[in-house]
Residue, then its C-alpha position, 0 to 999 in steps of 0.5 A: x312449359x313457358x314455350x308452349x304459352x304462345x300456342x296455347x293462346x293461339x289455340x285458346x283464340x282460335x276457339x273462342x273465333x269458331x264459338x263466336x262465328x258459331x253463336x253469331x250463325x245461330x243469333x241470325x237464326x233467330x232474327x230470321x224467325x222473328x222477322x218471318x213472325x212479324x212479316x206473316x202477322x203483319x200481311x192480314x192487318x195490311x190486307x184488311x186495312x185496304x178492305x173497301x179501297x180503290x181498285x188501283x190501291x188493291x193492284x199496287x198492295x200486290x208490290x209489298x206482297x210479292x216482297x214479303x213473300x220474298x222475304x220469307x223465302x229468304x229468311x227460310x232459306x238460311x235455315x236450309x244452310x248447312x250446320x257449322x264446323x265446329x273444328x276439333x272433331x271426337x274421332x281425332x282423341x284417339x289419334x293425339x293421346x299419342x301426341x305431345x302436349x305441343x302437337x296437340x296444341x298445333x292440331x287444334x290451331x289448324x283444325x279451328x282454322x279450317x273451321x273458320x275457313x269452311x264456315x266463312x262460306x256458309x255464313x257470307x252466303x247467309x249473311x247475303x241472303x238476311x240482307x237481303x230478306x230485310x231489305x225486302x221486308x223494309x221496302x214492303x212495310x214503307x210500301x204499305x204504310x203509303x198504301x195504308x195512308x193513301x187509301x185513308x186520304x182518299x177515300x171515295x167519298x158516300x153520296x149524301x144521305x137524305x134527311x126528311x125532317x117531319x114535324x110531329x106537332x102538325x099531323x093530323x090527328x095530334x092536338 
């Protein structure tokens, strides 16, 4: 049994790897819906904070849009990817009850590792498109806090309102 410890910390490593890879995918998951959240909340208030600007402002603030809605695009496209290999596979018990105890360890040590091998495809290419979709989000926000500020500071100024001061006390009519 003292021979069988080394594959069996191999087999334990290789699956705690696929359960990281596995927790790792679906925590990018998650960022990805916050930011497709915050980035569809965020859109309106910008919109509405640019009521009354230039027309200049309003043909620049469609910059940061077209990369919000870019952002999203990618953001919903990592939730379009395919699910991860999760290495040992229920229709493989029946095959190893024959097996030994060492063949077993040594299935699963290759089947994790083909695993990881599949997925690493799936969650560069995830990983990719996230980067992206946050840079995006990044440039479109820093976009339109200059936008938000600009239009603040140069607000068209009103003519003045005229102000006709009446004396009451000099009417007619009032003693």
């Amino acid at each position: 049994m003292d021979d069988l410890k080394h594959l069996e910390f191999l087999a334990v490593n290789s699956k705690e790897i696929i359960e990281k890879q596995v927790d790792s995918y679906r925590q990018q998951h998650s960022y990805a819906g916050t930011i497709i959240g915050l980035t569809v909340l965020f859109i309106p208030f910008f919109l509405s904070g640019l009521d009354g600007s230039s027309q200049v402002i309003q043909f620049i603030s469609i910059i940061p849009i077209a990369f919000f809605i870019g952002a999203i695009l990618l953001m919903l496209s990592i939730f379009r990817t395919k699910p991860l290999d999760q290495a040992f596979r229920v229709e493989k018990y029946q095959e190893l009850i024959s097996k030994t105890y060492s063949e077993i360890l040594l299935h699963e040590i290759k089947a994790n590792a083909q695993s990881y091998s599949k997925n690493i495809i799936i969650t560069n290419k995830g990983n990719k498109k996230y980067t992206q979709g946050v840079r995006l989000t990044t440039i479109a926000i820093m976009i339109s806090i200059v936008l938000l500020v600009a239009n603040k500071l140069i607000t068209i100024e009103k003519a003045p309102t005229k102000v006709q001061v009446v004396n009451v006390s000099k009417m007619p009519g009032n003693n």
